[in-house]
N, C-alpha and C positions, 0 to 999 in steps of 0.2 A: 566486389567481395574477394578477399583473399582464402582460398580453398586450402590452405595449410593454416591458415590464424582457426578458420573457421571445423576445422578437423583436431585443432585444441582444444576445440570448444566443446564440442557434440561428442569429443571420444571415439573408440574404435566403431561404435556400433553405429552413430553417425544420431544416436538419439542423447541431448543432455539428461533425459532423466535416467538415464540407466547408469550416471557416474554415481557412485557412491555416496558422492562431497553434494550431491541435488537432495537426496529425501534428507538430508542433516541440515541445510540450510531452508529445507522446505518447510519444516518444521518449525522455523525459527520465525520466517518471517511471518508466519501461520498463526504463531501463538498469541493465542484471544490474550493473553496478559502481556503483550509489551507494552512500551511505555510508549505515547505517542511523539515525537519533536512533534516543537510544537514556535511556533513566532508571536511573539507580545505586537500586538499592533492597537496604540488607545486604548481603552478599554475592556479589550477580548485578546484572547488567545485562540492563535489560530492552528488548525494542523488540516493535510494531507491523509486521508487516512486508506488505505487500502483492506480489504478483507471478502469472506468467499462470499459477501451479497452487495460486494462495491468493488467489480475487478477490476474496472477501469480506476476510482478511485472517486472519493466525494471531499470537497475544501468543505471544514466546518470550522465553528466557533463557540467559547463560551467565557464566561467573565472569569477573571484571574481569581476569585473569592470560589466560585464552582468548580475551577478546575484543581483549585487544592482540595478537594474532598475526595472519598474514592470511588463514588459513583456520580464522574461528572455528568450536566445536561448537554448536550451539543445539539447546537442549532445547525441544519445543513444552509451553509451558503448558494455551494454547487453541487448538483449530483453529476459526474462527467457519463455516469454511466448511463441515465435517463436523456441525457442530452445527446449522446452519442445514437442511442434508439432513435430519437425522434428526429437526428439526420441521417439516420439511415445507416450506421456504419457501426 
């Protein structure tokens, strides 16, 4: 690790969240209304989703008909975060 990249990072206090530019992007990636990316794969669309009861994050899916709606259904593929539990980490 580089101790000057890494003191760009954290800032004088040596914590990222006490930069400014953190509770503005915190905000951002936080908000229950983004849009999700998302990859067409056959029949379903996929996405990545992160949020504060998936921190690690959960792969879901739903058909391209469902996800043009605005309350789409998502089926969970993977939960990473129940998985990560159940190895222990």
């Amino acid at each position: 690790e580089n101790e000057r990249a890494l003191a760009a990072i954290a800032g004088p206090t040596g914590k990222p969240e006490d930069d400014p530019m953190f509770a503005k992007l915190r905000a951002i990636y936080d908000d229950k209304e983004k849009i999700p990316a998302v990859r067409l794969r056959g029949d379903f669309v996929y996405n990545f989703w992160q949020d504060e009861h998936h921190v690690k994050g959960i792969w879901r899916r739903t058909t391209m008909d469902d996800f043009k709606t605005p309350t789409p259904t998502w089926e969970t593929v993977l939960d990473v975060d129940d998985l990560a539990s159940k190895e222990g980490k």
